[in-house]
Structure formats: C-alpha cells, structure tokens
N, C-alpha and C positions, 0 to 999 in steps of 0.2 A: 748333638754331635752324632753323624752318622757313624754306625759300625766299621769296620775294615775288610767286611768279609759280606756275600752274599748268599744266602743258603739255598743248596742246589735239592731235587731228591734224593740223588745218591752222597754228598754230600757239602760240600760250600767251596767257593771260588774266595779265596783273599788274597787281597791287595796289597804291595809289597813298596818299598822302597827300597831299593840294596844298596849299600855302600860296600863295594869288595876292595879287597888290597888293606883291609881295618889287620891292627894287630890282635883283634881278636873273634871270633865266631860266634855273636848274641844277637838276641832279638831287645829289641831297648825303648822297646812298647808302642803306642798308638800315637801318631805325628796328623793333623787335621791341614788340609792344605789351602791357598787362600780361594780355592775355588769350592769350599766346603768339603769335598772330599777327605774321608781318611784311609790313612794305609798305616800296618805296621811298619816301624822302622828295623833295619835288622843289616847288621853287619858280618862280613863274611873274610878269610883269610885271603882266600883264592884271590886269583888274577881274573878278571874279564878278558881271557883267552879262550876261546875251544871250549865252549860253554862249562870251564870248570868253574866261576861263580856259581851258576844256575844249576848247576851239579851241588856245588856246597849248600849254595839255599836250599834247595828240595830235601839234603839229607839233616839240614837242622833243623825243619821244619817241620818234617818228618819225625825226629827226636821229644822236639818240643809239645807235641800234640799226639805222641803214641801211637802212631800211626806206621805201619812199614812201608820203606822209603817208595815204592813201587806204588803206591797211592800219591802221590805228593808227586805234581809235573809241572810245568812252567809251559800256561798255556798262551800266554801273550807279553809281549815286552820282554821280549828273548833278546836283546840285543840294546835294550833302553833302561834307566834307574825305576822307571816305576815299572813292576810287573804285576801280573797276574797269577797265583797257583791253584791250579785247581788239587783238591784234596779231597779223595774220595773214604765214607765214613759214613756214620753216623751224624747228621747236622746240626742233632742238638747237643749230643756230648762234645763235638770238633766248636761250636759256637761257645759251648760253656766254659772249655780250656784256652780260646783266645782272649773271652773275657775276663779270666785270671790272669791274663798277660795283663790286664788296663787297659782292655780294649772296649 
C-alpha cells in the first residue's frame, strides 16, 4: 500500500479525499483507490462554496498534524473530491503523525 502523502524538503504534499457537507469535521483514515493510489479520507462541515470546504480542510488538517493553519494550503484539486495539500514542516515528524492516523 502506497503512503498518502509524499515528502517534500520543506515538508510533504498529502492526498485528500474531502467529503463536505458531513455532519461532522474528521479525518477517517487511509482509503487506497482502485488505481492503487491512496489518500486520506476526511470529512468536513462546510459547503463546497467560496472555497469554505478547502478553508475547513486546511484548518483540520492543520489541527490534526500541529501544524499552524498558515502552513497547511490546498495546492491542487481546488474545486474536485481528490485534493492535494501541501503542508509545510518537518517531513519526518508530519509523515510519523499521518502514520498514526493509519496511514
């Protein structure tokens, strides 16, 4: 099973799945896709309006990995279910806290 995340130098790019409009704000761990691909799966409040999903992802994302949200950006699939975030950090502590997710 490949990782969900790819690690940058300054710190790692992960792969998202969003579900918005969820009655709740979690991340609900590693989803492998049938193109071998994995991404975390991760559900968010917000509307896919006026990037407030991509806004909710980035700050739970941001929570979940101790990161300040100003680190944590939505660099591709801004407007599709699978995205990209880039999360700037440390790569081996940001990789060792996704992998406590079950990733």
């Amino acid at each position: 099973m490949s990782a969900p995340f790819r690690i940058r130098d300054n710190g790692i790019d992960l792969f998202v799945r969003l579900t918005p409009k969820s009655s709740v704000d979690r991340l609900e761990g590693v989803e492998t896709a049938a193109d071998g691909r994995s991404h975390l799966k991760v559900r968010v409040r917000a509307v896919p309006e006026n990037g407030a999903a991509n806004q909710a992802l980035e700050r739970l994302a941001a929570k979940t990995l101790g990161v300040p949200v100003s680190a944590v950006s939505v660099v591709a699939g801004g407007t599709a279910r699978l995205k990209t975030l880039r999360v700037a950090g440390d790569p081996e502590a940001l990789s060792r806290s996704i992998e406590a997710l079950g990733g």
